[in-house]
C-alpha positions as CSV (number, residue, x, y, z in Angstrom):
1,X,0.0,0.0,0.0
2,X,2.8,2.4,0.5
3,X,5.0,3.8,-2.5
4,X,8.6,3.6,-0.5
5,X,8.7,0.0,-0.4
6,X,12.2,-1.8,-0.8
7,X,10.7,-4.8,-3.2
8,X,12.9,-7.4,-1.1
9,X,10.7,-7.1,2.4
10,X,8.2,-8.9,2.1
11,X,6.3,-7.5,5.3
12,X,7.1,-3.9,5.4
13,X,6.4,-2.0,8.6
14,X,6.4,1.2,9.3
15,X,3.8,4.5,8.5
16,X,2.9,4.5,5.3
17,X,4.1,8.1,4.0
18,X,3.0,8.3,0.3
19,X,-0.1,5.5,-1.5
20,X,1.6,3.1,-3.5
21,X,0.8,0.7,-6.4
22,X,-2.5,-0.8,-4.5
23,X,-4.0,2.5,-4.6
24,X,-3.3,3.8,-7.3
25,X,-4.7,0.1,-9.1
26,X,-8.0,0.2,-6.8
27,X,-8.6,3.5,-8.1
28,X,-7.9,3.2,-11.4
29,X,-9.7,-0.3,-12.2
30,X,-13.1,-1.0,-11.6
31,X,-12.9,-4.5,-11.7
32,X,-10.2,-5.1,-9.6
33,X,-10.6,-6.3,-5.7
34,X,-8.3,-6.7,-3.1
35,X,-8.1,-9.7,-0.5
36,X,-7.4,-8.7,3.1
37,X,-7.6,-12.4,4.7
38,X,-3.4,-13.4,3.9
39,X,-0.5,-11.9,6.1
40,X,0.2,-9.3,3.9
41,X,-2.9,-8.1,4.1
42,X,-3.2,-7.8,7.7
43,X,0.2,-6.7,8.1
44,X,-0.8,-4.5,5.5
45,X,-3.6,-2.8,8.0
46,X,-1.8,-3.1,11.3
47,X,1.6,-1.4,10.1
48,X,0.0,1.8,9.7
49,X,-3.7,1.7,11.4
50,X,-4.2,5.7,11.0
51,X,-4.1,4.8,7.2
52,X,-5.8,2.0,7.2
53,X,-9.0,3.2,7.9
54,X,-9.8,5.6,5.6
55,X,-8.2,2.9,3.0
56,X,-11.1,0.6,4.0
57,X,-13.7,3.2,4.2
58,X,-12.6,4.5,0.5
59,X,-12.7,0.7,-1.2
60,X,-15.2,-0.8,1.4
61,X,-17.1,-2.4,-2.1
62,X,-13.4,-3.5,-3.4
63,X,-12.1,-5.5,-0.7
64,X,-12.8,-9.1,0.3
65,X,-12.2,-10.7,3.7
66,X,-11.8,-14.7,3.8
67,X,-11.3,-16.1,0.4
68,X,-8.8,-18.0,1.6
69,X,-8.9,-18.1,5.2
70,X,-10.9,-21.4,6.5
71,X,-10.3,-22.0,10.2
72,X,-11.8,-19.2,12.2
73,X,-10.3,-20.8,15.3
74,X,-6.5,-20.4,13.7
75,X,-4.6,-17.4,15.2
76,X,-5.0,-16.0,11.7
77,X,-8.4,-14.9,13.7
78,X,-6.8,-11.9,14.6
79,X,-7.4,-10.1,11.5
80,X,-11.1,-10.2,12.1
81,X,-10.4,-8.5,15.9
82,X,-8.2,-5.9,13.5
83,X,-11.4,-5.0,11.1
84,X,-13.6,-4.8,14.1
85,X,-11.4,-2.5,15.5
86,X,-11.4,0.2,13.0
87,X,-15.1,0.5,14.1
88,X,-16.3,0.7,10.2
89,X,-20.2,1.7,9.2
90,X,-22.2,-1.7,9.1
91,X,-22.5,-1.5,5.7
92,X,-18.5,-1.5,4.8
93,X,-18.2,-4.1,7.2
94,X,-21.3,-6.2,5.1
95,X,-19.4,-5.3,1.9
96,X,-15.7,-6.6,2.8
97,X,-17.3,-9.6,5.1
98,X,-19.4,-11.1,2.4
99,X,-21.8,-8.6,-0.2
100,X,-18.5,-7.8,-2.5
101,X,-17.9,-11.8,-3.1
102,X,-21.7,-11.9,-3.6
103,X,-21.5,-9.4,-6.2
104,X,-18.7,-11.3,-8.2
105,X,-19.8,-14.8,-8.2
106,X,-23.3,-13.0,-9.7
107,X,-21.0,-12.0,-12.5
């Protein structure tokens, strides 16, 4: 998500200064989604939570939770206590949680 990235870490930490490639693609795609259930994807959130917010409130209907994620009792469960945490509208949380994979597999 950020733009200063050296492409050799593969879980960057840090604030996230400047948007990056992810971004810029969300924005500039319509049909492309993002899947926030995989380690980069939480570490993704939790490196920078003051950005991570508004990221999810911006692509709320572009981001998926889960697709690959299957045991809710893994410690992988922590990424749900992460999205609750951000304290989203109910209906961002319906759209990354389950209405944006519902939309697709209509498609």
């Amino acid at each position: 998500m950020s733009k200063r990235v050296d492409p050799k870490v593969k879980y960057p930490k840090g604030k996230i200064e400047e948007p990056g490639r992810t971004v810029q693609l969300l924005e500039e795609y319509e049909n492309l989604y993002g899947d926030l259930s995989a380690g980069s994807g939480y570490n993704a959130l939790a490196r920078d939570l003051d950005f991570a917010k508004p990221f999810l409130e911006r692509f709320n209907r572009k981001l998926l939770y889960g697709t690959d994620l299957i045991d809710f009792f893994d410690p992988r469960y922590v990424h749900i206590r992460l999205l609750e945490g951000f304290k989203l509208d109910r209906e961002a949380y319906e759209n990354i949680y389950h209405r944006n994979l519902e939309r697709l597999i209509r498609h």
